[in-house]
PyMOL commands that place a pseudoatom at each C-alpha (Angstrom):
pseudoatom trace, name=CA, resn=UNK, resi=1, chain=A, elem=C, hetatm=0, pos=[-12.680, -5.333, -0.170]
pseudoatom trace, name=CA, resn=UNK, resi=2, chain=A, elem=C, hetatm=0, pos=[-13.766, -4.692, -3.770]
pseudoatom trace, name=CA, resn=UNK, resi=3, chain=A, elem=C, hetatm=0, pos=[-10.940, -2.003, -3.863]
pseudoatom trace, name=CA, resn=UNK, resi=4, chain=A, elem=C, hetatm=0, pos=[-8.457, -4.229, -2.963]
pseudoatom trace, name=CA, resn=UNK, resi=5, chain=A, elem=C, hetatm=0, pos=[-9.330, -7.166, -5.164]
pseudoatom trace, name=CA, resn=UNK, resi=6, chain=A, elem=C, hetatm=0, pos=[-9.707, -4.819, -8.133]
pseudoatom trace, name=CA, resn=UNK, resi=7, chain=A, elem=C, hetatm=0, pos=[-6.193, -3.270, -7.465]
pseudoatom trace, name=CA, resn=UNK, resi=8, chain=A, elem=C, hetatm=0, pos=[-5.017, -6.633, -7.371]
pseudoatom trace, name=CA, resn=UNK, resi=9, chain=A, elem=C, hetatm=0, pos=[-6.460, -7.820, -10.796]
pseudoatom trace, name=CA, resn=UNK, resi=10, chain=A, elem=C, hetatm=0, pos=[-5.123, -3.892, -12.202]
pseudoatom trace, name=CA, resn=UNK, resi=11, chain=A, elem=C, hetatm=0, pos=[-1.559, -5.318, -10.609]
pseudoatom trace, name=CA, resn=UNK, resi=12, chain=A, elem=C, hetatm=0, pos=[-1.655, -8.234, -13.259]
pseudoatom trace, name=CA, resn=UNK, resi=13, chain=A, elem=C, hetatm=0, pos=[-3.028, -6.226, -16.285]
pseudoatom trace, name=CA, resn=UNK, resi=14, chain=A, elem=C, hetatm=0, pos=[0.158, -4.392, -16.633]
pseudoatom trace, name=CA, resn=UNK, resi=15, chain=A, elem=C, hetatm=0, pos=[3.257, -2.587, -15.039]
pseudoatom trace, name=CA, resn=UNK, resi=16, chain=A, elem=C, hetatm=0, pos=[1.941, 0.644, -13.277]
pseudoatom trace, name=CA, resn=UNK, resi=17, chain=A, elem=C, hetatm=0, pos=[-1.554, -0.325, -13.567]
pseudoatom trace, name=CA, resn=UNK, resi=18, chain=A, elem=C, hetatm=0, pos=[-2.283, -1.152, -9.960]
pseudoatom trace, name=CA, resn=UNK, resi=19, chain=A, elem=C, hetatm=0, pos=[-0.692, 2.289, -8.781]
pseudoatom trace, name=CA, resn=UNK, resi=20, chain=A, elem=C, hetatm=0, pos=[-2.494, 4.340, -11.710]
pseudoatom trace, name=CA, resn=UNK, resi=21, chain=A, elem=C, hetatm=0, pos=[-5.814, 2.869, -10.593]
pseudoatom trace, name=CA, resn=UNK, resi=22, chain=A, elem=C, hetatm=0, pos=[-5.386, 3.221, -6.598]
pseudoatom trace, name=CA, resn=UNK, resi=23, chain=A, elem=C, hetatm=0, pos=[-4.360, 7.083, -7.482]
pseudoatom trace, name=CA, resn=UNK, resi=24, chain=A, elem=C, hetatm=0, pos=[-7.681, 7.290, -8.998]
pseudoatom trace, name=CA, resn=UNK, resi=25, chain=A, elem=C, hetatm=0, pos=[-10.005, 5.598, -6.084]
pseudoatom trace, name=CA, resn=UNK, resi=26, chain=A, elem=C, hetatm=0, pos=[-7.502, 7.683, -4.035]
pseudoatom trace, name=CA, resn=UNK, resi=27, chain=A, elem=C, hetatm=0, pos=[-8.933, 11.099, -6.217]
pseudoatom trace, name=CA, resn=UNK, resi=28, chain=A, elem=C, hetatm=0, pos=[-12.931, 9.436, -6.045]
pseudoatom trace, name=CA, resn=UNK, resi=29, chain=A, elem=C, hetatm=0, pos=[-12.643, 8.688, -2.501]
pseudoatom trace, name=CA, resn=UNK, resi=30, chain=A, elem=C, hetatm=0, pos=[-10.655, 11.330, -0.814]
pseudoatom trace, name=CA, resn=UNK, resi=31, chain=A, elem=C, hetatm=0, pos=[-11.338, 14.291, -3.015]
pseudoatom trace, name=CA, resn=UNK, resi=32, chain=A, elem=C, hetatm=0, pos=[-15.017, 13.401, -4.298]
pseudoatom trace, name=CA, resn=UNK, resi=33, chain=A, elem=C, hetatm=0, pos=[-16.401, 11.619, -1.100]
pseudoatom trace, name=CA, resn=UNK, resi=34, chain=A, elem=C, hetatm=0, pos=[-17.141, 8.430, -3.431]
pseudoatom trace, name=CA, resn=UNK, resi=35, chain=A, elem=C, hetatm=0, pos=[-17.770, 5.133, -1.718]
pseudoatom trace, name=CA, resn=UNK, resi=36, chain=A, elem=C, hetatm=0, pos=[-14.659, 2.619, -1.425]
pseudoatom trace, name=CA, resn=UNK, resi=37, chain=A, elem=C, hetatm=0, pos=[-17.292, -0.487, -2.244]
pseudoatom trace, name=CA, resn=UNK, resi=38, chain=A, elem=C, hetatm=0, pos=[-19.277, 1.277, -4.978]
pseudoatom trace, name=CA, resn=UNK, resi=39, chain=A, elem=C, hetatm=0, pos=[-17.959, -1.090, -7.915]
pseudoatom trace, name=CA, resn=UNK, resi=40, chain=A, elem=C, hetatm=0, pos=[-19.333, 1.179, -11.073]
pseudoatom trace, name=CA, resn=UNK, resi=41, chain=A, elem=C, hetatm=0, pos=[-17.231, 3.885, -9.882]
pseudoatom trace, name=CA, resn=UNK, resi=42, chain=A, elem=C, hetatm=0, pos=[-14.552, 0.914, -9.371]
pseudoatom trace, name=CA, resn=UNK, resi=43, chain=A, elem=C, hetatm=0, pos=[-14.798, -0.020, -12.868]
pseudoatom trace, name=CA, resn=UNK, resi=44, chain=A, elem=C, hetatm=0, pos=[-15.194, 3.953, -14.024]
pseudoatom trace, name=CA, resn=UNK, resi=45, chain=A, elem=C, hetatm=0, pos=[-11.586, 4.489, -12.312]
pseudoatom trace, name=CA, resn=UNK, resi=46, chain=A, elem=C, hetatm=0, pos=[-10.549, 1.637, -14.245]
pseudoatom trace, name=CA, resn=UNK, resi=47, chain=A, elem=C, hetatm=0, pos=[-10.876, 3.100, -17.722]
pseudoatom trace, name=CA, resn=UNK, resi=48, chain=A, elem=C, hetatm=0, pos=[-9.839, 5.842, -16.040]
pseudoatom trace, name=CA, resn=UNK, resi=49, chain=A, elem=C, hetatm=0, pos=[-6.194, 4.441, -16.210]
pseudoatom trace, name=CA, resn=UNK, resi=50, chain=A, elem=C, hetatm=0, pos=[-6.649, 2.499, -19.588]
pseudoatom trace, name=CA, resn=UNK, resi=51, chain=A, elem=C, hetatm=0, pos=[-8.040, -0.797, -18.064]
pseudoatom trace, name=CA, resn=UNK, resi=52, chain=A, elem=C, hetatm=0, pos=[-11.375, -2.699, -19.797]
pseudoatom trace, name=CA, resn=UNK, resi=53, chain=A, elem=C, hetatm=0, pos=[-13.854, -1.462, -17.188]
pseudoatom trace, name=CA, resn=UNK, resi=54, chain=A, elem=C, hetatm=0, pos=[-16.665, -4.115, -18.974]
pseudoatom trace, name=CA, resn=UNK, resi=55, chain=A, elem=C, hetatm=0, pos=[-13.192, -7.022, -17.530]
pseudoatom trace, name=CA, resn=UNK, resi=56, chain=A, elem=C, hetatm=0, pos=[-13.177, -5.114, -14.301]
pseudoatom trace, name=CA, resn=UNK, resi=57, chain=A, elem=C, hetatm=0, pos=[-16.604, -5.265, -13.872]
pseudoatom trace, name=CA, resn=UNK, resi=58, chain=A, elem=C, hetatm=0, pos=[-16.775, -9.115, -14.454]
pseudoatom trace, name=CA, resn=UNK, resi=59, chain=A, elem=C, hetatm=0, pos=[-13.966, -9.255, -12.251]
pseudoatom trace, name=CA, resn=UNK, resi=60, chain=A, elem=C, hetatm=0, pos=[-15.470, -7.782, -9.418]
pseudoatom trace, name=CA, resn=UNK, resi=61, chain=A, elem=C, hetatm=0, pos=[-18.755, -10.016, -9.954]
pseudoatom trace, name=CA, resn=UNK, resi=62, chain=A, elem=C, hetatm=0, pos=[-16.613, -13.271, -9.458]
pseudoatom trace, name=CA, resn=UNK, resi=63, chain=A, elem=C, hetatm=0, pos=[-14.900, -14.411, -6.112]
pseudoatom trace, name=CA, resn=UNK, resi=64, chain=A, elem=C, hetatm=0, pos=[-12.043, -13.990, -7.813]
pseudoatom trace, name=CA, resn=UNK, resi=65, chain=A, elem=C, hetatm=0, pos=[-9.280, -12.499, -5.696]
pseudoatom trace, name=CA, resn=UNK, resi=66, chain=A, elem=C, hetatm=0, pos=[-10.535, -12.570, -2.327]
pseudoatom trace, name=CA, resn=UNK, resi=67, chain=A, elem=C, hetatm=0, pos=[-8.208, -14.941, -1.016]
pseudoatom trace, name=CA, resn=UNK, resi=68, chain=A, elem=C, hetatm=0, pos=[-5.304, -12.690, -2.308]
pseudoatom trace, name=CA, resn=UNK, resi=69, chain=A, elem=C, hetatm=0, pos=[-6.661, -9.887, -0.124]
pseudoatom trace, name=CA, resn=UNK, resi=70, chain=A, elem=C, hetatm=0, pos=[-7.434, -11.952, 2.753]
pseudoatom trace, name=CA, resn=UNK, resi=71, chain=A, elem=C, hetatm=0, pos=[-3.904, -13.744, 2.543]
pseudoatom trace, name=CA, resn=UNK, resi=72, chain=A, elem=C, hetatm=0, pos=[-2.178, -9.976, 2.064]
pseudoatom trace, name=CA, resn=UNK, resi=73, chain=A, elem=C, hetatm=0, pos=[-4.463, -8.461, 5.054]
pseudoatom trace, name=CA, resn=UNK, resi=74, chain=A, elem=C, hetatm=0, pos=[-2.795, -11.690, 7.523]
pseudoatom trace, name=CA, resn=UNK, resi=75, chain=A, elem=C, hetatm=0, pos=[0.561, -10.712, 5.879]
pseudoatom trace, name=CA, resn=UNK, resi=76, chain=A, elem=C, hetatm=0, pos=[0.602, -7.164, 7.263]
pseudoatom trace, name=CA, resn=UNK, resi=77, chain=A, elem=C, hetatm=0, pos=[-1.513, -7.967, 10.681]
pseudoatom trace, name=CA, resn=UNK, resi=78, chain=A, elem=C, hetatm=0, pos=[2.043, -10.278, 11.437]
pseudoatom trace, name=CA, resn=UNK, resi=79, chain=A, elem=C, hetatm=0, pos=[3.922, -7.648, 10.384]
pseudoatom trace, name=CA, resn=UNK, resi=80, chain=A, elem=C, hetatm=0, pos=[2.072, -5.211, 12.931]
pseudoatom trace, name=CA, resn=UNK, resi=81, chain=A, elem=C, hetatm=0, pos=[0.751, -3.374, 10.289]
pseudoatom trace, name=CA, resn=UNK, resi=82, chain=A, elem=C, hetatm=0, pos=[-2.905, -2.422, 11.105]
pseudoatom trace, name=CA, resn=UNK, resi=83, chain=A, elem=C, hetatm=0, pos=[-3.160, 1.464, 9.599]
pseudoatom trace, name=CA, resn=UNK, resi=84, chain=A, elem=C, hetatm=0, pos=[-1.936, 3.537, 6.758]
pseudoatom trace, name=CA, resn=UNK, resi=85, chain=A, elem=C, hetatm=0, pos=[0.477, 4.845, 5.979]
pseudoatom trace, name=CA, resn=UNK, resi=86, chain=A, elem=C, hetatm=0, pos=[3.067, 2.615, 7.878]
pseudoatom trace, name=CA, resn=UNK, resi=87, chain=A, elem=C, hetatm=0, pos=[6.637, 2.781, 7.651]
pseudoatom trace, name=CA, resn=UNK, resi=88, chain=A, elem=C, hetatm=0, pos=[9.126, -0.419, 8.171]
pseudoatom trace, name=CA, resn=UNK, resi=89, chain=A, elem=C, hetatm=0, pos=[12.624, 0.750, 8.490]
pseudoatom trace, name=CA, resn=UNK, resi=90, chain=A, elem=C, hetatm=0, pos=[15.188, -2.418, 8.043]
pseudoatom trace, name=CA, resn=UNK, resi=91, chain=A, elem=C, hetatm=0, pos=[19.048, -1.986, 8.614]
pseudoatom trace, name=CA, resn=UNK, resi=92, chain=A, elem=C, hetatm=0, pos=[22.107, -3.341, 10.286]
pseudoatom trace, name=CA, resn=UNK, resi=93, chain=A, elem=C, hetatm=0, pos=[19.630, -6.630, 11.406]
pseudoatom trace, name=CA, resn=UNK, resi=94, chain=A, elem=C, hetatm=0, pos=[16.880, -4.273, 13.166]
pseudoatom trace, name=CA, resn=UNK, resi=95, chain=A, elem=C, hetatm=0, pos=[13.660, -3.780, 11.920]
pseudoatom trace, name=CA, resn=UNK, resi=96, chain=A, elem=C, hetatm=0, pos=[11.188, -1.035, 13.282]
pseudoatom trace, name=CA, resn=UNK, resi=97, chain=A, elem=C, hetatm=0, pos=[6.932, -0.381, 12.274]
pseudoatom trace, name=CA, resn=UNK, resi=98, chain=A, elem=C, hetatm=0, pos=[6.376, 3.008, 12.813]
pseudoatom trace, name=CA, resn=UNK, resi=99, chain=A, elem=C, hetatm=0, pos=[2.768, 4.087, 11.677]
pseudoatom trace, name=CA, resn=UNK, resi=100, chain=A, elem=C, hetatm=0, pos=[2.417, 7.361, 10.330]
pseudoatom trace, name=CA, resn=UNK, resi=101, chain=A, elem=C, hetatm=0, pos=[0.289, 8.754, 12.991]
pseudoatom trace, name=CA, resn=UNK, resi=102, chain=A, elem=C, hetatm=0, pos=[3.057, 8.068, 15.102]
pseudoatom trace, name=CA, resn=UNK, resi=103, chain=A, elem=C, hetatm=0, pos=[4.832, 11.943, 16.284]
pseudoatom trace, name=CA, resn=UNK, resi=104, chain=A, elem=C, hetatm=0, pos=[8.459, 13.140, 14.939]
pseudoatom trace, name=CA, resn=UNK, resi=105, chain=A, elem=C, hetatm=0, pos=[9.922, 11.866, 18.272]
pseudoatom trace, name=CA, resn=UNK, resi=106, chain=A, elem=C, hetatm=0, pos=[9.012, 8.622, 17.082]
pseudoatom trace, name=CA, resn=UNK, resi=107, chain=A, elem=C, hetatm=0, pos=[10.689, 8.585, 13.980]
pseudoatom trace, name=CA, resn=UNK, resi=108, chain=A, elem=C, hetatm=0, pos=[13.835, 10.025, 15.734]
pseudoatom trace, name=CA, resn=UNK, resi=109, chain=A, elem=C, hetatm=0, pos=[14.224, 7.868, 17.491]
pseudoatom trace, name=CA, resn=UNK, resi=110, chain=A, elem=C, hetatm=0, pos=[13.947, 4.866, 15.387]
pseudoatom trace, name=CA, resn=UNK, resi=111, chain=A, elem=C, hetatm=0, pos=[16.460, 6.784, 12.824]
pseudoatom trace, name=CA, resn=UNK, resi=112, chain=A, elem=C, hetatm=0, pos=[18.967, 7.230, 15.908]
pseudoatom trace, name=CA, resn=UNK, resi=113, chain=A, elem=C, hetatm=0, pos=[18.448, 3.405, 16.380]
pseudoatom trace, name=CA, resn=UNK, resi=114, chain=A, elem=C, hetatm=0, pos=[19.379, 2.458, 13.291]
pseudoatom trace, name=CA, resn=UNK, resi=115, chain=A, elem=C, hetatm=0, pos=[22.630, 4.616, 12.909]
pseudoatom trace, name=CA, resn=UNK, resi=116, chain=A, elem=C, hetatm=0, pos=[23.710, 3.672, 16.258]
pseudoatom trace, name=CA, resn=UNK, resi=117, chain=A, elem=C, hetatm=0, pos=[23.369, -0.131, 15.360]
pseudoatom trace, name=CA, resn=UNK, resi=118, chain=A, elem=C, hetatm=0, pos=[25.051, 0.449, 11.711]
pseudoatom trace, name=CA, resn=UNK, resi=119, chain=A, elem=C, hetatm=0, pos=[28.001, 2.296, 13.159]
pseudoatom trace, name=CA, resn=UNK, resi=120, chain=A, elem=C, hetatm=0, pos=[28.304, -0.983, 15.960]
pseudoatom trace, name=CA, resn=UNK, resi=121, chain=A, elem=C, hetatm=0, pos=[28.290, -3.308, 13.030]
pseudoatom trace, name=CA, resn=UNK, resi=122, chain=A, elem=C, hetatm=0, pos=[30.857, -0.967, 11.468]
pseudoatom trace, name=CA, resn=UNK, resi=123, chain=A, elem=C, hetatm=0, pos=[28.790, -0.567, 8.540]
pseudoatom trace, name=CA, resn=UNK, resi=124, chain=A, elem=C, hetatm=0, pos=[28.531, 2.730, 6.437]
pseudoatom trace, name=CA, resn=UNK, resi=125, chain=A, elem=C, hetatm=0, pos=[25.188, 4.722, 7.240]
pseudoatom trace, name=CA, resn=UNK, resi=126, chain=A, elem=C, hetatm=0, pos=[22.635, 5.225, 4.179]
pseudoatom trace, name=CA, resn=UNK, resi=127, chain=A, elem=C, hetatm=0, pos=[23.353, 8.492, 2.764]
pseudoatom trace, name=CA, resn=UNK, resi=128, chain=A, elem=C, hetatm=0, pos=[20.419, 10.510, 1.565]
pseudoatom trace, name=CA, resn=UNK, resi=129, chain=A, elem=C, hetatm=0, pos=[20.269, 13.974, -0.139]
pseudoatom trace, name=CA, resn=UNK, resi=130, chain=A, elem=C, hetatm=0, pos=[17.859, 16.373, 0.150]
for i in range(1, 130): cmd.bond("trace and resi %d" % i, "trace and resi %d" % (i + 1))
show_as sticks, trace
zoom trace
């Protein structure tokens, strides 16, 4: 929780901030085995990416935030979102979940979907390069 509440309060501190600090929790946790809840690496990661870490610190001591995360966490349960990564795909009216543990088939098939109901609605299909 104290991740997502600090990544919340980096949000407001500045454009890019948020993303810059989640990258590094991302590095901490993923790539250095560093616990998601321990708040001094929290606040480390935080002046890490140019943010006060004494703010982030006070920050996490309050209850500040909280509801944010709780509010954000019902948000994406309602959208059927209950893993990472997840993927909504939204055209021509439809709009398909697919969560990234989900197999290529999957995502073929949701793709095909799409097209199929763009090209019904007579509308042009997305055009992507590679």
């Amino acid at each position: 929780m104290d991740s997502h509440r600090l990544y919340v309060w980096a949000e407001r501190q500045g454009v890019g901030k948020g993303e810059a600090l989640a990258q590094a929790v991302g590095h901490q946790y993923f790539e250095k085995a560093q616990a998601l809840s321990d708040r001094a690496m929290l606040c480390g990661c935080a002046a890490v990416v140019g943010l006060d870490a004494e703010a982030a610190r006070q920050y996490l001591e309050s209850d500040a935030g909280y509801d944010v995360v709780e509010q954000e966490v019902q948000d994406n349960l309602r959208l059927g979102i209950h893993s990472i990564p997840v993927f909504i795909f939204r055209s021509a009216g439809l709009e398909a979940v697919v969560h990234g543990s989900a197999d290529v088939e999957r995502f073929g098939q949701v793709l095909d979907e799409m097209l199929a109901a763009a090209a019904a609605k007579g509308e042009e299909a997305p055009k992507q390069e590679l």
